[in-house]
C-alpha positions as MATLAB code, in Angstrom:
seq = 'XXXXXXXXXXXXXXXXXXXXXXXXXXXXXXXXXXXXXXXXXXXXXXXXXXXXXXXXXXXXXXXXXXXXXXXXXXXXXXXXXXXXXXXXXXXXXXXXXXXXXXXXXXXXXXXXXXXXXXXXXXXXXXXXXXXXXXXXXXXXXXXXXXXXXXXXXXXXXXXXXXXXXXXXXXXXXXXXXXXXXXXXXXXXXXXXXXXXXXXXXXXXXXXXXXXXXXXXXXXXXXXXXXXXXXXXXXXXXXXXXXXXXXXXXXXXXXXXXXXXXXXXXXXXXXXXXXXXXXXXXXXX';
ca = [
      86.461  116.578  134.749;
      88.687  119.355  135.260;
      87.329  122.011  137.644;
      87.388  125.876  136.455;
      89.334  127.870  138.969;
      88.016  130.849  139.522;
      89.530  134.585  138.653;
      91.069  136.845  141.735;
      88.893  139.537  142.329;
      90.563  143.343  141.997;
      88.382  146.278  142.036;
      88.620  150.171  141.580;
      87.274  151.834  144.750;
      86.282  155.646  145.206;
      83.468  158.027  145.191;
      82.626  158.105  141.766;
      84.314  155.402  139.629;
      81.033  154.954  137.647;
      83.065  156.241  134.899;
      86.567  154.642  135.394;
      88.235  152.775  132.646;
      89.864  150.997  135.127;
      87.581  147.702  134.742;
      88.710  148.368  130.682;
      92.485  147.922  131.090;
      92.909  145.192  133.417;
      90.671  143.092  131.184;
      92.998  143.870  128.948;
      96.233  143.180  130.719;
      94.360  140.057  131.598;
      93.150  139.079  127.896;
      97.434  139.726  127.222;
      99.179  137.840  129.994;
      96.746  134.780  130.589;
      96.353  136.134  134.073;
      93.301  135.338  135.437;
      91.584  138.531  136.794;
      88.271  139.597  137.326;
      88.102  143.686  137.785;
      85.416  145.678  138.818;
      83.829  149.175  140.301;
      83.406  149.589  143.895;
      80.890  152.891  144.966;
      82.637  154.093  148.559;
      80.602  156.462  150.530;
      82.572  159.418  151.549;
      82.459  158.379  155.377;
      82.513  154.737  154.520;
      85.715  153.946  152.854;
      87.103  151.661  155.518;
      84.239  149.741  155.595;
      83.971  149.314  152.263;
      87.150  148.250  151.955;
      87.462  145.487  154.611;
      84.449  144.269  153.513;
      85.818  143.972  150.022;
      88.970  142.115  151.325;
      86.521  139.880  153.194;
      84.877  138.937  150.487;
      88.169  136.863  149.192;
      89.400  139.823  147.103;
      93.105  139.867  145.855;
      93.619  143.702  145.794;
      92.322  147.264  144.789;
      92.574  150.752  143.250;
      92.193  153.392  145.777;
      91.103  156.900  143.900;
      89.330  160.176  144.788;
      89.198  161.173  147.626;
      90.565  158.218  149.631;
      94.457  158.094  148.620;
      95.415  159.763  151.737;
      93.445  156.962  153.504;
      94.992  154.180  152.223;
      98.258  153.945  153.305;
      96.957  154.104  157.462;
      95.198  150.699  156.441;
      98.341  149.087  155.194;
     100.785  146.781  157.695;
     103.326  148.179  155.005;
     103.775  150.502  152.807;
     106.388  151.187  150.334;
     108.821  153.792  150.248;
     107.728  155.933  147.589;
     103.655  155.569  148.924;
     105.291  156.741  152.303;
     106.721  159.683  151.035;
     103.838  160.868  149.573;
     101.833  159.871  152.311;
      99.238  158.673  149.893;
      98.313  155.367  147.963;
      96.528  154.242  144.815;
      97.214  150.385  144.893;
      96.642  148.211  147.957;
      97.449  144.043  148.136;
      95.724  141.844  150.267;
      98.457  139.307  151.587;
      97.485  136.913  154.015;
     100.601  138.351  156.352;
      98.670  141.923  156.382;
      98.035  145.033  153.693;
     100.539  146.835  151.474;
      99.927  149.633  149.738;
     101.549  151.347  146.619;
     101.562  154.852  144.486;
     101.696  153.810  141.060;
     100.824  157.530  140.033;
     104.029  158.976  139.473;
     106.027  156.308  137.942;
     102.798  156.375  135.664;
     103.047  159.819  134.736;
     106.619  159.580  133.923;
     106.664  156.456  131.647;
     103.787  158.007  129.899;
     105.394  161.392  129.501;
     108.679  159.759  128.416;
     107.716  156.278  126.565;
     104.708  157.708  124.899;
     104.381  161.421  124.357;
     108.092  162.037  124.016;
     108.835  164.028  126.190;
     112.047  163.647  128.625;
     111.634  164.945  132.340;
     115.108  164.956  133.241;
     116.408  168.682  132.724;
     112.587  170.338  132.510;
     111.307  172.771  134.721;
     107.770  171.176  135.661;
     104.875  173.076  137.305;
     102.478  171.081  139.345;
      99.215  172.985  139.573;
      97.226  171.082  142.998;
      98.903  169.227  146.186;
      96.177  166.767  146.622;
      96.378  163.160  146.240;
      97.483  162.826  143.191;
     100.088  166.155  143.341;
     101.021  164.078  146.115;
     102.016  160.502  144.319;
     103.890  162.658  141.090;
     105.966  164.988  143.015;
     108.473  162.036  143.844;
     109.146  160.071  140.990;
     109.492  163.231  138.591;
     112.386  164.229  140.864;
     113.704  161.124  140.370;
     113.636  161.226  136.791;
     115.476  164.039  137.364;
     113.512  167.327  136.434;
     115.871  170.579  137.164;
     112.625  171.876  139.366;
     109.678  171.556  140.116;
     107.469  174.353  141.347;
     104.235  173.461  143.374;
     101.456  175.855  143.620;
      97.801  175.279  145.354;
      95.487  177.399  146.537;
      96.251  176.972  149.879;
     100.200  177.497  149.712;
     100.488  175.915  152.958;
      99.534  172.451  151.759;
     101.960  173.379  148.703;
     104.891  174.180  151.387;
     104.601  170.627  153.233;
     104.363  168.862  150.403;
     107.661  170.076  148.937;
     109.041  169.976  152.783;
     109.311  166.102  152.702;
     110.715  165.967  149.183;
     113.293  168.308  149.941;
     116.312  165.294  150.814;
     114.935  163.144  147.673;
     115.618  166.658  145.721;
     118.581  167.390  146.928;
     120.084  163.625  146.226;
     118.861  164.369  142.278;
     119.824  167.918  142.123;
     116.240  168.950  141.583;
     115.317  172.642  142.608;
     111.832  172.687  144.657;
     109.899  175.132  145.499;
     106.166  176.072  146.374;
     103.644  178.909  145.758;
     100.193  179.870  145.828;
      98.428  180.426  142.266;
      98.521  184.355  142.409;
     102.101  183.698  141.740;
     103.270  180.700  139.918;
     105.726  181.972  138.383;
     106.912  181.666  134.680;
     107.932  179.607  131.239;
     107.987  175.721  132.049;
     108.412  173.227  130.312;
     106.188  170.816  131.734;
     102.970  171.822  133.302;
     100.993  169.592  135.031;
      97.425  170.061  136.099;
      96.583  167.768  139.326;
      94.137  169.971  141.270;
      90.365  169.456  141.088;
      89.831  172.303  139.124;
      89.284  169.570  136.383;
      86.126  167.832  138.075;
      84.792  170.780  139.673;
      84.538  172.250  136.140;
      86.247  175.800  137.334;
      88.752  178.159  135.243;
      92.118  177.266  134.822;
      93.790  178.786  138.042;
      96.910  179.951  136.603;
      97.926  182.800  133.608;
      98.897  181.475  130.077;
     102.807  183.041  130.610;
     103.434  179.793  132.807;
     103.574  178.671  129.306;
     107.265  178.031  127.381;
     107.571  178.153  123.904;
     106.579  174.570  123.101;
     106.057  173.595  126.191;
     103.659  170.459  126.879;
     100.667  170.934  129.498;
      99.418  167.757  130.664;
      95.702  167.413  132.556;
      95.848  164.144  135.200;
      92.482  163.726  134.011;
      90.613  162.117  130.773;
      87.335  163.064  128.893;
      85.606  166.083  129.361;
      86.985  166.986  133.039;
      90.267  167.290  130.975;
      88.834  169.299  128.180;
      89.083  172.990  129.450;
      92.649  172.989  130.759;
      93.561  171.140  127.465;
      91.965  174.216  125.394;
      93.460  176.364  127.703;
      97.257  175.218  126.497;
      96.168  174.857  123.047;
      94.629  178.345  123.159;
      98.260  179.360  124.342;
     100.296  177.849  121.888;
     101.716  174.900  124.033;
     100.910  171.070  123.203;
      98.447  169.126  125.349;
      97.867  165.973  126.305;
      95.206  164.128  129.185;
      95.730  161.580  131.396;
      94.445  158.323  129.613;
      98.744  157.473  129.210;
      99.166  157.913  132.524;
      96.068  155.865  134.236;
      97.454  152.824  131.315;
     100.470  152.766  133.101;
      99.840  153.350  136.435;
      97.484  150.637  135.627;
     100.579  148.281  134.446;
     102.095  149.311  137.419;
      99.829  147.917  139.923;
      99.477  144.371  137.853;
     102.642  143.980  138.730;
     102.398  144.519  142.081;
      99.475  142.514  142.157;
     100.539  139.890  139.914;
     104.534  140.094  139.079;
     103.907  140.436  135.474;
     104.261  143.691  133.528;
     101.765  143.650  130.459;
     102.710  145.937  127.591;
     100.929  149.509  127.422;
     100.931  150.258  124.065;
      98.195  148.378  122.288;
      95.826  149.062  125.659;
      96.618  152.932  124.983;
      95.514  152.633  121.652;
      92.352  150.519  122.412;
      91.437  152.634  124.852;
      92.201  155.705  123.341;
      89.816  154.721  120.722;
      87.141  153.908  123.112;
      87.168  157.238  124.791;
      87.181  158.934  121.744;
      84.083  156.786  120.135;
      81.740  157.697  123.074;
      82.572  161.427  123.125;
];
């Protein structure tokens, strides 16, 4: 008789991932590779993240997600971490090895093989504005200097945060000939080509904290978030003139990303775009 092995357990884990699609795309992946995965939603309280965590690794778990608000957390609770998690001092993807933690950011390679593989549009030679210096401002900033954007221009509400977050980019920039700066959102300067909303102006439901002449003439605005959250700074760029897009391409391969850190195999995005594409857009 031959005796069913049972999946590796991987998880989301945040505060809320109720509505993640997470659990929807690594079935997927799974379903395409032959990988044998079993992916689910883990509820963290706010002061309980740690706890929730180790308790999930004790449990015989392989690996997880790490979302809002806990991606500055993650990386302290990793033995190690890998360069481009360390640099933004924030992580989406943890492994449990036996030897100790490690922890990823998948967000920014996601963001740029979306942008570029799916939507079209190069990054090398744009001027980008990142609206937010959070945790997920935090795991783009790198990689889109990397794919070699002419600048990028960070602006938050609290310029400060905006300031130190460009501060630790600035020899990464300088290798790629990328132009940095940061500002607060009273002046954000003008005509992008890329502009990127990462703050949590999107789940808070609040305006769109920065004027419509941040705009270029066809210049694509891109919301981090999916689904409604996404829906007013979307109108907002559509409003304007500019094309729009959310940030279901992104979280597909940020997704892919993370298999393969969990798994060493890289599952094609495409089809799980579309699926899940057409998922979102039969519930709304």
């Amino acid at each position: 008789m031959t005796r069913m092995t049972a999946p590796d357990r991987y998880a989301v884990l945040g505060h809320p991932v109720a509505h993640s699609q997470s659990p929807f795309i690594h079935a997927e992946f799974a379903r395409q590779t032959g990988e044998a995965v079993d992916y689910g939603r883990v509820e963290c309280p706010l002061d309980g993240f740690e706890a929730t965590l180790r308790a999930f690794a004790a449990g015989g778990a392989r690996g997880c997600n790490v979302t809002v608000p806990f991606k500055f957390e993650a990386p302290r609770l990793a033995a190690r971490v890998t360069p481009r998690a360390a640099l933004a001092q924030a992580a989406n993807v943890l492994r449990f090895d036996a030897e100790g933690w490690s922890a990823d950011n998948s967000d920014g390679i996601g963001l740029v093989r979306d942008l570029e593989l799916h939507a079209g549009q190069p990054v090398a030679g744009q001027r980008v504005l990142l609206i937010g210096a959070g945790g997920a401002a935090a795991g783009v900033l790198g990689p889109l200097i990397e794919a070699r954007a002419a600048a990028v221009t960070v602006v938050n509400r609290t310029p400060g945060r905006a300031a130190a977050l460009i501060a630790r980019h600035m020899l990464l920039a300088a290798e790629h000939g990328c132009q940095l700066a940061a500002a607060g959102l009273d002046a954000p300067g003008t005509a992008y080509d890329i502009v990127l909303n990462a703050s949590a102006s999107s789940l808070a439901g609040a305006a769109v904290p920065v004027p419509a002449s941040v705009l270029a003439p066809g210049a694509l605005a891109v919301d981090l978030m999916y689904g409604p959250a996404a829906e007013p700074f979307l109108a907002w760029a559509r409003a304007a003139g500019a094309r729009s897009r959310d940030g279901l391409g992104m979280l597909v391969e940020q997704a892919a990303e993370a298999f393969w850190f969990w798994r060493g195999v890289r599952p094609e995005t495409a089809p799980v775009l579309a699926a899940l594409r057409a998922r979102v857009e039969a519930k709304a």
